[in-house]
VOGU-3710 file (C-alpha; in Angstrom, 3 decimals, decimal comma):
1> xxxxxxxxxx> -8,021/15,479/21,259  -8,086/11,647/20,477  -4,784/10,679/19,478  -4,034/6,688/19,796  -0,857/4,885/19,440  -1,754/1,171/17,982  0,954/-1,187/18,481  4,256/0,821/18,191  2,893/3,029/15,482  3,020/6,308/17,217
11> xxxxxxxxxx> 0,905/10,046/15,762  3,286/12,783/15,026  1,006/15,951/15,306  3,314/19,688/14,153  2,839/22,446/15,759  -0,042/24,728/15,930  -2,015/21,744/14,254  -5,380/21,610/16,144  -7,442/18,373/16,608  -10,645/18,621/17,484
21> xxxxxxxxxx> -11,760/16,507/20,474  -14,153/14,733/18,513  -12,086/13,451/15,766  -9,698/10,563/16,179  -6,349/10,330/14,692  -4,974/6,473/15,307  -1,625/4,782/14,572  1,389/5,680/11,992  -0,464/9,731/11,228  2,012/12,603/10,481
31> xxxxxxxxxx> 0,361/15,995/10,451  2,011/18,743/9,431  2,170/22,488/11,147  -0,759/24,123/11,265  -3,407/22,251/9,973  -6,943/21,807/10,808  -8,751/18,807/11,682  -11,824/19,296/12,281  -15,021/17,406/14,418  -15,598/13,928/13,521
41> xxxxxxxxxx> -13,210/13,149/11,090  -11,060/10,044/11,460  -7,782/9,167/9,906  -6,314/5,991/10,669  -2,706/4,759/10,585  -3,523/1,475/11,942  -1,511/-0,916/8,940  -0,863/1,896/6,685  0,855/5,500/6,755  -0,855/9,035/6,740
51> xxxxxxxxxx> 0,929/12,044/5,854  -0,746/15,596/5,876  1,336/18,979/4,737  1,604/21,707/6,399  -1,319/24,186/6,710  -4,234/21,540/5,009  -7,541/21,092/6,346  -9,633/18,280/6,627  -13,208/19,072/7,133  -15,939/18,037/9,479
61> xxxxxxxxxx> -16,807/13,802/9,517  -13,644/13,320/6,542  -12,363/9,496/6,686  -8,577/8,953/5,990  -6,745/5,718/5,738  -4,035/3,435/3,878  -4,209/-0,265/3,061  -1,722/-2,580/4,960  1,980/-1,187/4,297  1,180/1,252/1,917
71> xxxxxxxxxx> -0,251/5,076/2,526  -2,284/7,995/1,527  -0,423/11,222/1,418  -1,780/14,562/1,530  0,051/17,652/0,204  0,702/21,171/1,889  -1,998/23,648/1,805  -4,787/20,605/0,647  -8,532/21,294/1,815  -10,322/18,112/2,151
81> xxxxxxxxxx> -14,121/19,083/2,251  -16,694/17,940/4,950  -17,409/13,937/4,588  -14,974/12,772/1,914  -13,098/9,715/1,800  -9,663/9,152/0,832  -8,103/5,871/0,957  -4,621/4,919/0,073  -4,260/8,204/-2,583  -1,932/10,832/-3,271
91> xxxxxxxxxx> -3,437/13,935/-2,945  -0,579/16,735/-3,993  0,018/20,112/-2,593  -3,267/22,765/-2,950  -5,560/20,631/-4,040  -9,722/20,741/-2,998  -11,277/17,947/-2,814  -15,161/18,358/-2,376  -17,968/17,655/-0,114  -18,534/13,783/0,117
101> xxxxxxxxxx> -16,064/12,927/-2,617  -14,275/9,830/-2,485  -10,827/9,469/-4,072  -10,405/6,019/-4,309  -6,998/3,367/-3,807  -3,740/4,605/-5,496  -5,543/7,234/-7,181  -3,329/10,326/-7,651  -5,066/14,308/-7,398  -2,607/16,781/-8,765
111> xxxxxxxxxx> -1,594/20,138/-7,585  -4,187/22,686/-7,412  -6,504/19,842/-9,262  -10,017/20,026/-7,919  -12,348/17,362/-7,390  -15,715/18,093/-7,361  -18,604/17,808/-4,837  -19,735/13,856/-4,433  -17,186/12,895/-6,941  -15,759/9,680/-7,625
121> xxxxxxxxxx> -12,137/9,378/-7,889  -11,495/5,701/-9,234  -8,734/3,456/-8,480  -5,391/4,597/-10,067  -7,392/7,526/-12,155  -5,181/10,668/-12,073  -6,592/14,284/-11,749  -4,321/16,387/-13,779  -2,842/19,322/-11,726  -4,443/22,608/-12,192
131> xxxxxxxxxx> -7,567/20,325/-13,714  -11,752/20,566/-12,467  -13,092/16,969/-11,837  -16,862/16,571/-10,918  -19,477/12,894/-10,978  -19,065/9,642/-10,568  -16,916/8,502/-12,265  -15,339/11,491/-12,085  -14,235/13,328/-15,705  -12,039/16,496/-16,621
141> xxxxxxxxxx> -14,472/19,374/-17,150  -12,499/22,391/-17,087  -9,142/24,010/-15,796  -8,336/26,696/-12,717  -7,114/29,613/-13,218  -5,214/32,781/-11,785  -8,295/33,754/-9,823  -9,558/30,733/-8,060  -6,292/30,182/-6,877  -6,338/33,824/-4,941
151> xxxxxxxxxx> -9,720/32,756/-3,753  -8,514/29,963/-2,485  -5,631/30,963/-0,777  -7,754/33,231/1,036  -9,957/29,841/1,752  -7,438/28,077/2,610  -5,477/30,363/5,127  -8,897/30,908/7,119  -8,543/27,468/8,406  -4,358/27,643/9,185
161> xxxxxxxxxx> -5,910/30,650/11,395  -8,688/28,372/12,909  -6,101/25,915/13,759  -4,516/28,892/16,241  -7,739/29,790/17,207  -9,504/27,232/18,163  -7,766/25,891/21,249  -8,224/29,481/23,207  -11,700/29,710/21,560  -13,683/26,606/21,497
171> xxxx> -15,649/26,333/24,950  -17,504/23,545/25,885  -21,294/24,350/27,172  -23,609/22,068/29,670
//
């Protein structure tokens, strides 16, 4: 697991949170219990602040960071799909946020909100909670309801249990 101090600013990682070896997590980084972080991804406190909730994931090659003094905070329970970008945003508790989206400065993604695949989440745009956002820029196309939320539980508990598994489980081959 790569986990840097920079300069006083010091990673808090929660319990039963796994890091894969590959990904980096650098500087003023809080990350809740069980979460997932998974190969390749980077999140950076290095002049800003990173909070993750308990039990999120972020996916495979994901970049997280804040702009000097500020921060990007990530709810409980949020998935963060393989390759996106968030950078100095609010994402809030259950959210998705798809496949090589970006979700840009002070940009706000509400709860159970769900941005799209390759999306574009402009500076200061809000994502209404419980509201489907998909292109670039990205627009309101739809709501969630009852039903992808119990999918997505299921989803999103799969990873919490990856997080305990993958220490025991994840053997390195040469």
């Amino acid at each position: 697991m790569a986990v840097y101090e920079f300069e006083g600013r010091v990673p808090c990682v929660g319990k039963n949170t796994y890091v894969h070896p590959s990904a980096t997590v650098i500087g003023q980084v809080t990350l809740g219990e069980g979460c997932w972080i998974g190969p390749g991804a980077r999140i950076r406190g290095d002049y800003g602040e990173v909070t993750i909730g308990d039990g999120s994931s972020v996916e495979d090659n994901c970049v997280i960071h804040a702009r000097p003094d500020e921060y990007t905070h990530i709810g409980k329970y949020v998935t963060i799909g393989h390759g996106a970008v968030i950078h100095n945003a609010t994402i809030r508790d259950y959210a998705i946020v798809g496949m090589g989206a970006v979700v840009s400065d002070w940009a706000v993604v509400g709860e159970w909100a769900v941005v799209g695949e390759g999306a574009v989440v402009r500076q200061r745009q809000e994502i209404p909670a419980e509201n489907i956002a998909v292109g670039v820029p990205a627009k309101i196309i739809g709501q969630i309801n009852d039903e992808y939320k119990a999918q997505w539980r299921v989803f999103k508990e799969t990873y919490v249990d990856l997080a305990h598994r993958y220490p025991e489980g994840l053997k390195e081959l040469r």
